[in-house]
C-alpha positions as CSV (number, residue, x, y, z in Angstrom):
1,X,5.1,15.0,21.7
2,X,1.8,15.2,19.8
3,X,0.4,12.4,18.1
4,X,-2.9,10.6,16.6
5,X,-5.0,7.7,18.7
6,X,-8.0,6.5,18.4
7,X,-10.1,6.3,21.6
8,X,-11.8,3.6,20.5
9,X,-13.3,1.8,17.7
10,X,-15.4,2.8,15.1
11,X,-15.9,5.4,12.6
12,X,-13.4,9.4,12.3
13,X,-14.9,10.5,15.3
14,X,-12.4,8.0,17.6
15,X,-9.7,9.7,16.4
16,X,-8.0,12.2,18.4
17,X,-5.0,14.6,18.4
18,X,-2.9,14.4,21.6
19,X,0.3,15.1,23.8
20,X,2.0,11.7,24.5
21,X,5.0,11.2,26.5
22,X,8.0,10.9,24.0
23,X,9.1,7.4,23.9
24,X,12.7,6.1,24.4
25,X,15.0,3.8,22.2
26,X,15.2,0.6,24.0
27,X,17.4,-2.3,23.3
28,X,17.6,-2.8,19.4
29,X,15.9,0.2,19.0
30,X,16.3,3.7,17.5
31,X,14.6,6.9,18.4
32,X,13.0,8.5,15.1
33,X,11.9,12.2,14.5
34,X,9.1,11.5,12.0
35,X,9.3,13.8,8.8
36,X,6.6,12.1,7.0
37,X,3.8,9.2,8.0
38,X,2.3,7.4,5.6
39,X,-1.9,7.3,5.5
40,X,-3.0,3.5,4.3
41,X,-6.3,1.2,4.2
42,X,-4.6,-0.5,6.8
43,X,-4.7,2.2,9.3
44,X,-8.7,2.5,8.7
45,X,-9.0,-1.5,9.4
46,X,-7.3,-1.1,12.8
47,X,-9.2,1.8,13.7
48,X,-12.3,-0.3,12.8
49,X,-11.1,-2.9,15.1
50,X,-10.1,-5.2,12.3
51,X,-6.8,-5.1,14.0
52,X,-4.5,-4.7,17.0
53,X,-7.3,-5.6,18.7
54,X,-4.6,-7.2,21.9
55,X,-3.9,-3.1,21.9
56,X,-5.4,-1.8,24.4
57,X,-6.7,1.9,23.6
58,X,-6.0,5.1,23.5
59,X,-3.0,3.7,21.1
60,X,-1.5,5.6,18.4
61,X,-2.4,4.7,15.0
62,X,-0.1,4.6,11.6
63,X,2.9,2.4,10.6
64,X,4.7,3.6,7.9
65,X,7.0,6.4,7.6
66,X,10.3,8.5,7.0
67,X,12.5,10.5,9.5
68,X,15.6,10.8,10.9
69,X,17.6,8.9,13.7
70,X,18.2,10.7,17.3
71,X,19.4,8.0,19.3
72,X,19.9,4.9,19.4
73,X,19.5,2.0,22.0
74,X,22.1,-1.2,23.2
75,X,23.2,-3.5,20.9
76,X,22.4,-1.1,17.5
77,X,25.3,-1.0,15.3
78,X,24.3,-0.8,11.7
79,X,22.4,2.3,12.3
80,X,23.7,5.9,13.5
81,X,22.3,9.2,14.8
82,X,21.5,11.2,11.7
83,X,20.8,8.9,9.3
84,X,17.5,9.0,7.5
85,X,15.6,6.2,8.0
86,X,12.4,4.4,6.8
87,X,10.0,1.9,7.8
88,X,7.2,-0.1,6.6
89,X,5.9,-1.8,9.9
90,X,6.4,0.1,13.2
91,X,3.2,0.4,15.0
92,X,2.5,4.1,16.0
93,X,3.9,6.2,13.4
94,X,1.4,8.9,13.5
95,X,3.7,10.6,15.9
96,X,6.5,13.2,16.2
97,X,8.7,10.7,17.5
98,X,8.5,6.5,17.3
99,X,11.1,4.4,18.7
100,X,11.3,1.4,16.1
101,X,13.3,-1.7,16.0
102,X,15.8,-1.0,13.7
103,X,15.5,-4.6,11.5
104,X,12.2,-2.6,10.6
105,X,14.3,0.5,9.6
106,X,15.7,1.0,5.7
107,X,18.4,3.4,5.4
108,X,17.5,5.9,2.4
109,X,19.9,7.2,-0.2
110,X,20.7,10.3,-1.5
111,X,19.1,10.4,-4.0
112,X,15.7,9.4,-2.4
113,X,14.0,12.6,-1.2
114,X,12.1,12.2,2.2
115,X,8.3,12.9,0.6
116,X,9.3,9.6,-1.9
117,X,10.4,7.4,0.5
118,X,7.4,7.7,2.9
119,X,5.6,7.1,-0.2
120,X,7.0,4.1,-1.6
121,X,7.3,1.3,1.3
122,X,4.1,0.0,2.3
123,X,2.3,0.5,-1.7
124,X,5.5,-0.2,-3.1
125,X,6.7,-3.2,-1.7
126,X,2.9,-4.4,-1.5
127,X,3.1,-3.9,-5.4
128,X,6.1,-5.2,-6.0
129,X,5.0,-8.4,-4.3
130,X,2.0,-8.8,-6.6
131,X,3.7,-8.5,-9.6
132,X,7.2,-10.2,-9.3
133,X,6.6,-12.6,-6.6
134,X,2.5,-13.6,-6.2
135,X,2.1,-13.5,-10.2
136,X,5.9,-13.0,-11.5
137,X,4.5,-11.0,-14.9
138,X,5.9,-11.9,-18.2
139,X,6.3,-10.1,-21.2
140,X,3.0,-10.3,-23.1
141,X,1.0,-11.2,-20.1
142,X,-2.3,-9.2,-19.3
143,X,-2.9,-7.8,-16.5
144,X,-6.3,-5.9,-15.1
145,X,-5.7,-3.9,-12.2
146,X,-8.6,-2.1,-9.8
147,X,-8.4,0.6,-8.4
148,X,-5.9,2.1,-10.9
149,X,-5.5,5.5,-9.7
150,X,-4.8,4.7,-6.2
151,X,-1.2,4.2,-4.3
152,X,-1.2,0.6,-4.8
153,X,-2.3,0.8,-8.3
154,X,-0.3,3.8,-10.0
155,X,2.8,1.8,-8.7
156,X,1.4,-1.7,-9.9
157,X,1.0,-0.7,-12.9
158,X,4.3,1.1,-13.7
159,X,5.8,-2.3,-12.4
160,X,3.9,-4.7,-14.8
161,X,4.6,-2.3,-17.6
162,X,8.4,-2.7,-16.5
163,X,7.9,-6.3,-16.9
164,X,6.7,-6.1,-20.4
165,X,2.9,-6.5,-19.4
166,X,-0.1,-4.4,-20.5
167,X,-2.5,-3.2,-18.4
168,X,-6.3,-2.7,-18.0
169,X,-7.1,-0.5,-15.3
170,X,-10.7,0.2,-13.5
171,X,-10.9,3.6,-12.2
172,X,-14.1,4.8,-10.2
173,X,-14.4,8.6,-11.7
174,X,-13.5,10.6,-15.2
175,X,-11.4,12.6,-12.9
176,X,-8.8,9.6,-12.2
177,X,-8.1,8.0,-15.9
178,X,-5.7,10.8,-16.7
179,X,-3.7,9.1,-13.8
180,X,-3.9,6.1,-14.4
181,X,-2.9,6.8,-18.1
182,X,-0.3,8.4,-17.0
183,X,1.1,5.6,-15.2
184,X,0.8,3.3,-18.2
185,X,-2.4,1.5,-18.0
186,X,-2.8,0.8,-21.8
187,X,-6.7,0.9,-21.4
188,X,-8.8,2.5,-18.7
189,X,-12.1,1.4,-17.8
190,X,-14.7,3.8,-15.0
191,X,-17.0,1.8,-13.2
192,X,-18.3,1.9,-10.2
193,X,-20.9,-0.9,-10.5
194,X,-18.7,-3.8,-11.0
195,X,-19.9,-4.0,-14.7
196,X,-16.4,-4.3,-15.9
197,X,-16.2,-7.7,-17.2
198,X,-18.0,-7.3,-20.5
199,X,-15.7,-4.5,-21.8
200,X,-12.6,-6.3,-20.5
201,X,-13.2,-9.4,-22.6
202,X,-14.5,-7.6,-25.5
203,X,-10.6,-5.7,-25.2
204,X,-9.2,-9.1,-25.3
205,X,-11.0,-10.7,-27.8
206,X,-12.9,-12.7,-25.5
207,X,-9.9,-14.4,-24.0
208,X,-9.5,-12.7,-21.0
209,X,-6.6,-11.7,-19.0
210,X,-3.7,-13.8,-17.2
211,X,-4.1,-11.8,-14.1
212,X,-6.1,-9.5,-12.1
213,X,-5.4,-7.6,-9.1
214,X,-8.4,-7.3,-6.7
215,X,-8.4,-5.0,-3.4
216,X,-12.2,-3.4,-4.4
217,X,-14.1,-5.2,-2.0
218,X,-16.6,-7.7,-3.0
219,X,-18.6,-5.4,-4.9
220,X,-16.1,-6.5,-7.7
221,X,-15.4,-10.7,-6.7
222,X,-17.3,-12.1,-9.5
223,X,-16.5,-9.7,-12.5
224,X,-13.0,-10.5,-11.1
225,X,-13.4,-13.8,-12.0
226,X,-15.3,-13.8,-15.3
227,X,-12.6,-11.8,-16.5
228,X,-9.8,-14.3,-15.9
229,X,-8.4,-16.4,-18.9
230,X,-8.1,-20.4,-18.7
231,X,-6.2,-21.0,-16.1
232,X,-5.7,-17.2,-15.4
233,X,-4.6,-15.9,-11.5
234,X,-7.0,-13.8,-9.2
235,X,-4.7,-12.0,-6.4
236,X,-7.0,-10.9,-3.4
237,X,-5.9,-8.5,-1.2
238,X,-7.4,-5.2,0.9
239,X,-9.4,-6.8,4.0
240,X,-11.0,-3.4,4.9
241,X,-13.5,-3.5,2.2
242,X,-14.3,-7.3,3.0
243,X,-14.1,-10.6,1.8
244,X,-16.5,-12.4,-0.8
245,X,-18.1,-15.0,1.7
246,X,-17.6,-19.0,1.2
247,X,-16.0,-20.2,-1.6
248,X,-17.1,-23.9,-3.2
249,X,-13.3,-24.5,-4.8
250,X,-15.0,-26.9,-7.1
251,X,-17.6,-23.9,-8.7
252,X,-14.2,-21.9,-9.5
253,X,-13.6,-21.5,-13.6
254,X,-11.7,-21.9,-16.0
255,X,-8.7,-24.1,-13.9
256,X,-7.9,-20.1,-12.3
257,X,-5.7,-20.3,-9.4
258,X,-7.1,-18.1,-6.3
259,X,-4.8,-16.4,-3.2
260,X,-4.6,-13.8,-0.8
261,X,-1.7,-12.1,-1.5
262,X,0.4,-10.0,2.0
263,X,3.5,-8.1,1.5
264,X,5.0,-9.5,4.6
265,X,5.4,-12.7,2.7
266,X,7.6,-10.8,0.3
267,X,9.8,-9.0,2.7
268,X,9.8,-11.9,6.1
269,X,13.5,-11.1,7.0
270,X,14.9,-7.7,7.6
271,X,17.5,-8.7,4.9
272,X,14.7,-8.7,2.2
273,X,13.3,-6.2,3.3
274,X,16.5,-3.9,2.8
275,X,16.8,-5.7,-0.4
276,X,13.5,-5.3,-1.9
277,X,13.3,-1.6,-0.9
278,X,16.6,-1.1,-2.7
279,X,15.0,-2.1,-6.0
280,X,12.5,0.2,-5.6
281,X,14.4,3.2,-5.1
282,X,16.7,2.3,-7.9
283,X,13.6,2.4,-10.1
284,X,13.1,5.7,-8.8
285,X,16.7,7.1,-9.2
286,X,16.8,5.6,-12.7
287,X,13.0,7.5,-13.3
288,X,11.6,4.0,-14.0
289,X,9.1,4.0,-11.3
290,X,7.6,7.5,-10.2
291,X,5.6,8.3,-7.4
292,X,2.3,10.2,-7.3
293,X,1.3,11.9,-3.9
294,X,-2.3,12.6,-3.6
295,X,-1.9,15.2,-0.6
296,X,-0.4,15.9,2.5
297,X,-2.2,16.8,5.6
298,X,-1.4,18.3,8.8
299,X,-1.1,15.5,11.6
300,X,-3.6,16.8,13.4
301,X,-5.9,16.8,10.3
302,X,-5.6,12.8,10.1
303,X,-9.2,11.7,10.1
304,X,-9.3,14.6,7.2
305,X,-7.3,12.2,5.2
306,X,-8.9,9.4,6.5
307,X,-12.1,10.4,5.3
308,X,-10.9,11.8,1.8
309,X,-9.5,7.5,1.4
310,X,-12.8,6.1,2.2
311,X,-14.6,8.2,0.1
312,X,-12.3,7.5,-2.8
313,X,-11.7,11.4,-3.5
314,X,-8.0,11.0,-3.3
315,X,-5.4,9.5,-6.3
316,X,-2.1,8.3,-5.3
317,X,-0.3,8.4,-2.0
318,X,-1.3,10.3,1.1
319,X,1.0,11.6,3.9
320,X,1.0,13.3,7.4
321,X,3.6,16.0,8.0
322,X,3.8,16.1,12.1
């Protein structure tokens, strides 16, 4: 089978396009033909050695994706040959075929087409964390999200305006408000220069907002928090870009509270996982939540994609077709 891996760490030029032997489905496990593979920051971390660093290389990069079932290995029973499938953490999805565990695997309904599902689980569950589990939103609330226009955002957004929140979004170009309108964000700021603060307060009368979603990077840190309202939440996330150094907990303002916000803490048992990624394809089937795909690339054209992410040309969700 052909497949992605990265030779080594460090910048696009690691990554190559390859024949692999096709793996097996071993105990617990199903064989998947990959449809679609999901590109995320995540995957430019790893190849920057910010993770799976016990991995010993060449090793095949991606871990989210869509497909369908070929076999199926002892003791599986709640999953048949067939059936599409899936996944938000299987390690080596940039592939034509991945054998996966299947308490990683989510079944996919009718209704789900294969192009939305391999768009929704990593983003979509990551958003759905933030806003009804890190920072349940309430009606009223406030939110400002960065990055509006990206996967994370466009989906954030639509799932605080669900909750009855409004929504400030930063956006780095002209080019990406219309997106991010789109999604609901009920006032769009550009900026590139982490200058955001001053328009953001003067939009709410100086109060600020109860919550702000952060995965820009330190760039943005301490706009972030002069934004935040009295005792106002800051969710962190998006280690690629880096962290914001040492923090004196006693210099923080306004009584905020401060976290680091994973999606594996919202889905830690297979059960939620099936659970969570139910809601979000109801919101879909019910056109509450849509999905905005950014482009699809050929596998072999991975590090294509991978540069169109890091150089923030790209709105939405991107995707590999093998």
């Amino acid at each position: 089978m052909r497949a992605v891996v990265m030779t080594g760490t460090g910048d696009r030029a690691v990554l190559d396009y390859v024949e692999r032997p096709a793996p097996l489905a071993g105990p617990g496990e199903a064989l998947v033909e990959v449809v679609f593979a999901g590109v995320n920051f995540m995957d430019i971390g790893v190849r920057q050695g910010m993770a799976w660093t016990e991995i010993p290389n060449p090793k095949i990069l991606g871990v989210e994706g869509v497909g369908r079932v070929l076999a199926i290995g002892d003791g599986v029973e709640d999953i048949r040959p067939g059936q599409r499938v899936a996944w938000v953490y299987a390690p080596g999805s940039y592939a034509e075929r991945i054998a996966i565990p299947v308490t990683s695997l989510v079944p996919v309904p009718d209704a789900i087409d294969d192009r939305t599902a391999a768009s929704v689980m990593m983003q979509g569950l990551t958003a759905s964390h933030f806003a009804t589990d890190f920072y349940p939103v309430q009606r009223g609330d406030i939110a400002f999200v960065h990055a509006a226009a990206g996967g994370v955002g466009l989906l954030l957004t639509q799932i605080i305006k669900l909750r009855g929140g409004h929504v400030i979004g930063r956006v780095s170009a002209q080019e990406k408000v219309a997106a991010a309108g789109e999604a609901g964000a009920d006032h769009v700021i550009i900026d590139t220069e982490g200058r955001f603060a001053e328009e953001t307060l003067r939009l709410t009368d100086g109060q600020g907002v109860h919550v702000i979603y952060d995965g820009s990077g330190p760039t943005t840190f301490q706009g972030s928090l002069d934004v935040l309202r009295r005792s106002g939440t800051f969710c962190w996330y998006g280690p690629v870009l880096g962290g914001p150094g040492p923090l004196d907990i006693m210099s923080l303002p306004k009584s905020i509270k401060i976290g680091y916000a994973t999606f594996f803490d919202h889905i830690p048992t297979p059960e939620l996982l099936r659970a969570r990624s139910e809601r979000l394809f109801n919101w879909i089937a019910t056109g509450e939540l849509k999905l905005h795909i950014g482009g699809e690339y050929r596998l072999a054209d991975a590090a294509k994609a991978h540069a169109d992410m890091e150089n923030r040309k790209t709105t939405g969700k991107l995707l590999l077709v093998p």
